[in-house]
C-alpha positions in Angstrom: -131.9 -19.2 106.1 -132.1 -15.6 106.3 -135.5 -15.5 104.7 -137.0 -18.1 107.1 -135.5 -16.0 110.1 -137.3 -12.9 108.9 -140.3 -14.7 108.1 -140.8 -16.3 111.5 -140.6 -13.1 113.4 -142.7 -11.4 111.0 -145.8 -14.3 111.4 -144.7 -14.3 115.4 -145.4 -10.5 115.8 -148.6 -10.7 113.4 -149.8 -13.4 115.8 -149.1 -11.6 118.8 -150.8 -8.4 117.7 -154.1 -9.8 115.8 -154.5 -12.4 119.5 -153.0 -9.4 121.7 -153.8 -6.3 120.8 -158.2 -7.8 120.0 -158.9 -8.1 123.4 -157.4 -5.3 124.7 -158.9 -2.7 122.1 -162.7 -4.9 122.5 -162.8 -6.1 125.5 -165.7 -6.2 127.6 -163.8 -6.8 131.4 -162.8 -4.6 133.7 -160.5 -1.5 133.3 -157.8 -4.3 134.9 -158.0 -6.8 132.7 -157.7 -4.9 129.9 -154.2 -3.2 131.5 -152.8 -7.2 132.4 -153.8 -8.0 128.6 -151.8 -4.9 127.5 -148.8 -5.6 129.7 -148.4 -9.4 128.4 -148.4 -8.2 124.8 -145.5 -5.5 125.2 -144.0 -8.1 127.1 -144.6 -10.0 124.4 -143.2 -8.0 122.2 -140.2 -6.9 123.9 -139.1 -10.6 124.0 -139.7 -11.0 120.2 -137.8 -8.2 119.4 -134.9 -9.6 121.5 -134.7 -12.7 120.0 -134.9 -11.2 116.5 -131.9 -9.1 117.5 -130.1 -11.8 118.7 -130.9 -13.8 115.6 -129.9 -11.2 113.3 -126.7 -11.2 114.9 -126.2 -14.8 114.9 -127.5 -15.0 111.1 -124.4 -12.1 110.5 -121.0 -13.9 112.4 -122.1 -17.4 110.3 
């Protein structure tokens, strides 16, 4: 169980930063887009990082 916790998050936040992090580095738009891009994928990331911390926990009192 542990295992497939860890391996979840770790294929969630390689998803997030090969779909996030391309089109803010090579985009072609605006200055603005680029910054809304940029704020969904800390967002993003922030919220995954939450939830692993809170999984870890719950993982530790089982």
């Amino acid at each position: 169980m542990k295992f497939l916790i860890h391996a979840i998050f770790i294929i969630l936040l390689l998803l997030v930063t090969f779909f996030g992090l391309g089109p803010v580095l090579y985009a072609d738009g605006v200055l603005a887009e680029r910054i809304g891009t940029a704020a969904v994928v800390v967002i993003l990331y922030i919220l995954i990082g939450f939830l692993y911390s809170r999984a870890t926990k719950w993982i530790k009192s089982k």
